[in-house]
N, C-alpha and C positions, 0 to 999 in steps of 0.2 A: 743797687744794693751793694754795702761796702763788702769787699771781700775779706778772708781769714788774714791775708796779708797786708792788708790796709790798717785793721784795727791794730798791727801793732808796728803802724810806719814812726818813723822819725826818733827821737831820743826819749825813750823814755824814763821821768825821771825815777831818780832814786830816795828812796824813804828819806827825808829833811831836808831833800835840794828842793829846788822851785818848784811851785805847782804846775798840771800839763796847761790849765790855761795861763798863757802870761795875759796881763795886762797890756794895752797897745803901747804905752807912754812905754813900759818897761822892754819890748821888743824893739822899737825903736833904738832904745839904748845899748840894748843887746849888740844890733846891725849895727851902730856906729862904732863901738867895740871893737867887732870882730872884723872891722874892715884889713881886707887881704888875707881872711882866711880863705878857705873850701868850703860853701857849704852844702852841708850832705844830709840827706833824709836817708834813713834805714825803714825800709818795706821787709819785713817776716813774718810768714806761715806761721808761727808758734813764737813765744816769748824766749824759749831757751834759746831758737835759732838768733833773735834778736840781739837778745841779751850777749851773749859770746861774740857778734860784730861789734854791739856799741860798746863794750869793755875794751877791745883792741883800741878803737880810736878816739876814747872818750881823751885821756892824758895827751895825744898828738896837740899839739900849740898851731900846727899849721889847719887841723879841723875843726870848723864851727859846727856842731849836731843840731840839725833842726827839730824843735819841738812839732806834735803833729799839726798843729794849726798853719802854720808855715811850710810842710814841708814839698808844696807846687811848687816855692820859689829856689828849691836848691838847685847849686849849680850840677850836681851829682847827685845821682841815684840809686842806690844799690839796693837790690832783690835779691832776699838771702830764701832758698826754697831747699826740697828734698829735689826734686825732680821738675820738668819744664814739662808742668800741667795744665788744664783746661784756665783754673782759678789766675796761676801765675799767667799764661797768654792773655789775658783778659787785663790783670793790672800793668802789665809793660804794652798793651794799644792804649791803656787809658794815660799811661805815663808819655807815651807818643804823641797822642792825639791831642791830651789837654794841657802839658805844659814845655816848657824850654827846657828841660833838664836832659842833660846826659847822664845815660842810664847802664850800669854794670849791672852782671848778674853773676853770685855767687851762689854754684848750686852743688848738692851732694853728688848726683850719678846723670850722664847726658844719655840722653837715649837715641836711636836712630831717630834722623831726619828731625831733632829740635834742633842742629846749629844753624837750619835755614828756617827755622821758626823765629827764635833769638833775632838773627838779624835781617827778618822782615818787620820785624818788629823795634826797630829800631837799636836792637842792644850793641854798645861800640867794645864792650869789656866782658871778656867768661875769666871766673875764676873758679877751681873746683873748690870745695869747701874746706875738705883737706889740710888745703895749701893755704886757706885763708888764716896766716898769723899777721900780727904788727905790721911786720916789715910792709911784706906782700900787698895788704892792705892797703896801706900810705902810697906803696908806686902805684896801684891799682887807683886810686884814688887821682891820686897829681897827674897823671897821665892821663886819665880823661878830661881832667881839666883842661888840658893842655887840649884838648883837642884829638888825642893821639888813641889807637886804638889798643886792646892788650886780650890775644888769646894766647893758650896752650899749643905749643908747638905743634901737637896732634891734631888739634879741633882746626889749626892755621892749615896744615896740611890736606885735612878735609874741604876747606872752604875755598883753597885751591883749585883742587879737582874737581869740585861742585863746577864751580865758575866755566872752567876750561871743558868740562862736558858740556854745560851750558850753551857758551858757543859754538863748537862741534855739531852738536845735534839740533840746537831749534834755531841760533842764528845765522851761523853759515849759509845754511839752504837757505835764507829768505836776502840776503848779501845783506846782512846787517851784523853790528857790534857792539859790543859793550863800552866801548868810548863814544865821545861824542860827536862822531866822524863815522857813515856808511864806512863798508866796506870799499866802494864805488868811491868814497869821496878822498880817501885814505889813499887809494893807487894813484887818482890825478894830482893829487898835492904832492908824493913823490916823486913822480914824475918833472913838476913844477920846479922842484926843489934841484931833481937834476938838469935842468936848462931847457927842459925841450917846452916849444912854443903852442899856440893855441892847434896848429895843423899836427904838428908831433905828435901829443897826445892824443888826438882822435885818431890818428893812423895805428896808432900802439894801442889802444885800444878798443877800436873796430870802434864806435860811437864818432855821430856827424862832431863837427865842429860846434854847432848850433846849442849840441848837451853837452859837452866840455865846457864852456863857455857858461850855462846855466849853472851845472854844478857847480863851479868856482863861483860863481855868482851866490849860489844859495848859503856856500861854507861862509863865505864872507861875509854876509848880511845877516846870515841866521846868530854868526861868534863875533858879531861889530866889528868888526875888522875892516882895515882899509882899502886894502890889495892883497894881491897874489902874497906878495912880499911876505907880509904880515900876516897873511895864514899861514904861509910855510913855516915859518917863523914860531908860532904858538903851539901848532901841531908839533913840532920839535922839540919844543919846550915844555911840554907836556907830555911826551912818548906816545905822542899817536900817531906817528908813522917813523 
């Protein structure tokens, strides 16, 4: 069933622009067009919420507004709501689930425990509504293109502490982490890193020789790596130890 915020995704036109269905021959054209722009589908609960994002970026020359027939292919996403509701979780797993786009969400009021809703759900951008002018808009925009993420200093701070509780309380106790390195596998590679040899490290850390050896063995094979060397190496290069 489409949802409230479906029926008014992508750019909707305006009395004497193009009709919402293009022709294919005429899309085509469109896409060749607008090669190197952004393009972007607008998802809104209501038209006015719509309406007030696609006016901000309808004049930007760097955004292409996808019409809704198109708008699985954009390269950005934006989910303009009141609140992060039953209806909106539902169209950001389907925006997750069924296509490649990165997906921002600009929403009126955040409530307890949505910013671990958001981004289970894949969202890489919050903006409050608020704050959503022009400007804000376009970096909110170009920056996920880019790949890059964009919260509110406060919701960033939250997501922090999430994280770091997280670890604390459920993966500590099992020696596991949020990188892609045990706990366990994290002390032998610095270790590794500091010189000490295959007996070293089992002494320093009470385990036979036989599971020092395996675990360097598994970091290895499991992250393609060639050697010690070269795991130390990546783990460094990456801050996981």
């Amino acid at each position: 069933m489409t949802t409230t915020a479906e029926q008014h995704s992508s750019c909707a036109p305006r009395p004497g622009s193009e009709p919402p269905e293009w022709p294919t021959a005429a899309r085509e054209h469109a896409s060749r067009a607008d090669a190197g722009r952004i393009s972007v589908a607008v998802y809104a609960q209501d038209l006015i919420l719509h309406s007030g994002v696609v006016q901000q970026l309808r004049q930007r020359p760097e955004i292409e507004l996808l019409p809704m027939e198109a708008a699985d292919d954009a390269t950005v996403s934006l989910v303009v709501v009141d609140t992060v509701d039953d209806p909106a979780v539902q169209l950001l797993r389907r925006l997750q689930r069924d296509t490649g786009t990165r997906t921002g969400l600009v929403v009126g009021s955040f409530g307890a425990g949505a910013l671990q809703t958001v981004v289970e759900c894949g969202v890489t951008a919050v903006m409050r509504r608020a704050e959503a002018d022009e400007a804000r808009l376009l970096h909110l925009v170009t920056a996920m293109a880019k790949g890059e993420g964009v919260l509110p200093g406060d919701l960033l701070g939250k997501l922090l502490d999430h994280v770091s509780s997280m670890q604390r309380m459920v993966l500590d106790p099992r020696g596991l982490s949020l990188s892609t390195l045990t706990t366990r596998e994290a002390e032998m590679l610095r270790l590794v890193a500091e010189g000490l040899d295959t007996v070293e490290i089992a002494q320093k850390t009470s385990y036979s020789e036989r599971t020092v050896k395996n675990v360097l063995h598994e970091v290895t094979t499991r992250l393609h790596l060639r050697n010690r060397a070269h795991a130390v190496g990546y783990a460094l290069r990456h801050g996981l130890i």
